[in-house]
C-alpha positions as CSV (number, residue, x, y, z in Angstrom):
1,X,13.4,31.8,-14.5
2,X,12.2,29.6,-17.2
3,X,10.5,30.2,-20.5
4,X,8.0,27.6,-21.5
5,X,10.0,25.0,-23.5
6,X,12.8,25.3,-20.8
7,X,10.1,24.3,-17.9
8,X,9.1,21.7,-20.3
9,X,11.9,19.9,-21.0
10,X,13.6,20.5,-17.1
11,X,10.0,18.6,-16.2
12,X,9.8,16.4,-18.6
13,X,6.3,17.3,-19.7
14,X,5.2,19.1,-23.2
15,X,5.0,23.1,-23.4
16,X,0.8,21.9,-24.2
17,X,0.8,20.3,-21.0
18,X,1.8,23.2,-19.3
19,X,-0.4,25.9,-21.3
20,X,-3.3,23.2,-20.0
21,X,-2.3,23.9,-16.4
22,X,-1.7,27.3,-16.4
23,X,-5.0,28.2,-18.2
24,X,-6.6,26.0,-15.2
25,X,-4.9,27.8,-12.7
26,X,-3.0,25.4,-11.5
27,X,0.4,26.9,-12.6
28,X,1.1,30.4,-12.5
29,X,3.3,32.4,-14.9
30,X,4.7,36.1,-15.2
31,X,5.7,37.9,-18.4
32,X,9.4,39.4,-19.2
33,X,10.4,42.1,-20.8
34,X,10.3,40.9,-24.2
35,X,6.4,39.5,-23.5
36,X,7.7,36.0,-23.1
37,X,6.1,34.0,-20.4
38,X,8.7,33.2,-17.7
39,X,7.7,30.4,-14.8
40,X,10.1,30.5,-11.4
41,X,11.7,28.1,-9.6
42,X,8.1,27.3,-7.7
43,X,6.4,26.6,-10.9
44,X,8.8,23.9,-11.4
45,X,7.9,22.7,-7.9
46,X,4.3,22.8,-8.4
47,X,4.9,21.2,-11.6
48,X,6.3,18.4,-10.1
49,X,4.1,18.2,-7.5
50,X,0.7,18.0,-9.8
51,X,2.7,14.9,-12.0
52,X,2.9,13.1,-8.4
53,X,-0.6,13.5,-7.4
54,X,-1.5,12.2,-11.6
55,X,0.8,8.8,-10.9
56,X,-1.7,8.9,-7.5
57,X,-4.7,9.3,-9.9
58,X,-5.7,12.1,-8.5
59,X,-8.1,14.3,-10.1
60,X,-7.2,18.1,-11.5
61,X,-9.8,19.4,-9.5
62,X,-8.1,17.2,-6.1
63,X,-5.0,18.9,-7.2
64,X,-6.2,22.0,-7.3
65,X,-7.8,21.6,-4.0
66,X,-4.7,20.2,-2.4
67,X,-2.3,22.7,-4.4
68,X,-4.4,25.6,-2.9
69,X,-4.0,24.1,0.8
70,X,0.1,23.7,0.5
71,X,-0.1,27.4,-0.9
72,X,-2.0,28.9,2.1
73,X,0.2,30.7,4.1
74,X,-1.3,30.0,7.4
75,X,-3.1,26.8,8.4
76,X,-5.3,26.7,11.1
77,X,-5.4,24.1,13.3
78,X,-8.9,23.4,12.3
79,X,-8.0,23.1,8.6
80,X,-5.2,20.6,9.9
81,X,-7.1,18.6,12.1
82,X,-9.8,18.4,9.1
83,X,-6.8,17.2,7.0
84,X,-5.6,14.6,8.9
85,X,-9.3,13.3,9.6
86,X,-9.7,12.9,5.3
87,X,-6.9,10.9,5.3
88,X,-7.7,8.7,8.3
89,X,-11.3,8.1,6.4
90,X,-9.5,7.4,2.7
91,X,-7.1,4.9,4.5
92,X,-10.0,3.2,6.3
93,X,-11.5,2.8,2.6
94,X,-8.3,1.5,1.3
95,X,-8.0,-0.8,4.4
96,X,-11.3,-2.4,3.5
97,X,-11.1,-2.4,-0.3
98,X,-7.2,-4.7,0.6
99,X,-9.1,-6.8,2.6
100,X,-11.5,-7.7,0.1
101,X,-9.0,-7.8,-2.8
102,X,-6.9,-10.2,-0.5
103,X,-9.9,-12.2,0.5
104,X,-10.7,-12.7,-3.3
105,X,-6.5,-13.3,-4.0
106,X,-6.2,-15.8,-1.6
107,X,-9.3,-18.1,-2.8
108,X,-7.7,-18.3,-6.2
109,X,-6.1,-21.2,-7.1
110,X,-2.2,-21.1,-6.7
111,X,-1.1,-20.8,-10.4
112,X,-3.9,-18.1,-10.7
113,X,-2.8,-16.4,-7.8
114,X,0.6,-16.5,-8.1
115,X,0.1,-15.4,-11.9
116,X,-2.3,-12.2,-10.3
117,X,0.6,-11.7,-7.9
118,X,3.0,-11.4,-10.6
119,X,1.4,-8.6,-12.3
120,X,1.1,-6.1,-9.0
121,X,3.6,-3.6,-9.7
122,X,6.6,-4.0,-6.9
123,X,5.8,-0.2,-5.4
124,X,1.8,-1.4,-5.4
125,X,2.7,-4.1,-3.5
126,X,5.0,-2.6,-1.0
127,X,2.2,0.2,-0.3
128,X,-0.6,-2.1,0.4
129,X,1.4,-3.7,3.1
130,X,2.3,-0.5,4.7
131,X,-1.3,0.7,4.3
132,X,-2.4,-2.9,6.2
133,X,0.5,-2.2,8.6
134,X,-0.5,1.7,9.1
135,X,-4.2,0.5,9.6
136,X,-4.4,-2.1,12.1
């Protein structure tokens, strides 16, 4: 169990952050016998998890929707298959919006492009090919 500053620090995020969060519902928290407010070992996870889907510039309100998906404790296959279909449709959209942006890189001239090239983080790079790859 962690008290608020504790979860903070172990998740490198402020003790605001985390009153933000919990106040949305997107954290959960129980109180100790003192009246301290103690987050468990899943808070940390779901902690973790929301600060991944913010570096995916996700919405809160995506987060919540996904967070309240992982936390279901049965899945249909429905709910699955209608899963797997929303990702299918975002990496179509991705597909064509790397097509365009490719199209437009490679009509740049070559210091321009190389320059543009230069400035794609390595990890952006490396997922648009797989994205290409995954696609065709």
């Amino acid at each position: 169990m962690y008290r608020i500053g504790e979860l903070a620090t172990v998740a490198n995020v402020s003790k605001r952050t985390i009153d933000y969060y919990t106040n949305l519902g997107l954290l959960e928290c129980e109180k100790n016998s003192s009246n301290y407010r103690v987050y468990n070992e899943k808070t940390l996870q779901d902690l973790q998890f929301i600060e991944k889907c913010k570096e995916w510039n996700l919405s809160l309100a995506e987060i919540k929707e996904k967070k309240q998906v992982m936390d279901m404790n049965e899945l249909n296959w429905d709910d699955i298959l209608l899963q797997k279909e929303d990702v299918i449709m975002k990496m179509h959209t991705l597909q064509l919006e790397l097509e365009a942006f490719y199209h437009v890189l490679n009509k740049l001239e070559s210091p321009t492009q190389v320059n543009v090239k230069s400035t794609l983080h390595d990890k952006s790079t490396e997922l648009m090919q797989t994205l290409l790859l995954f696609s065709t």
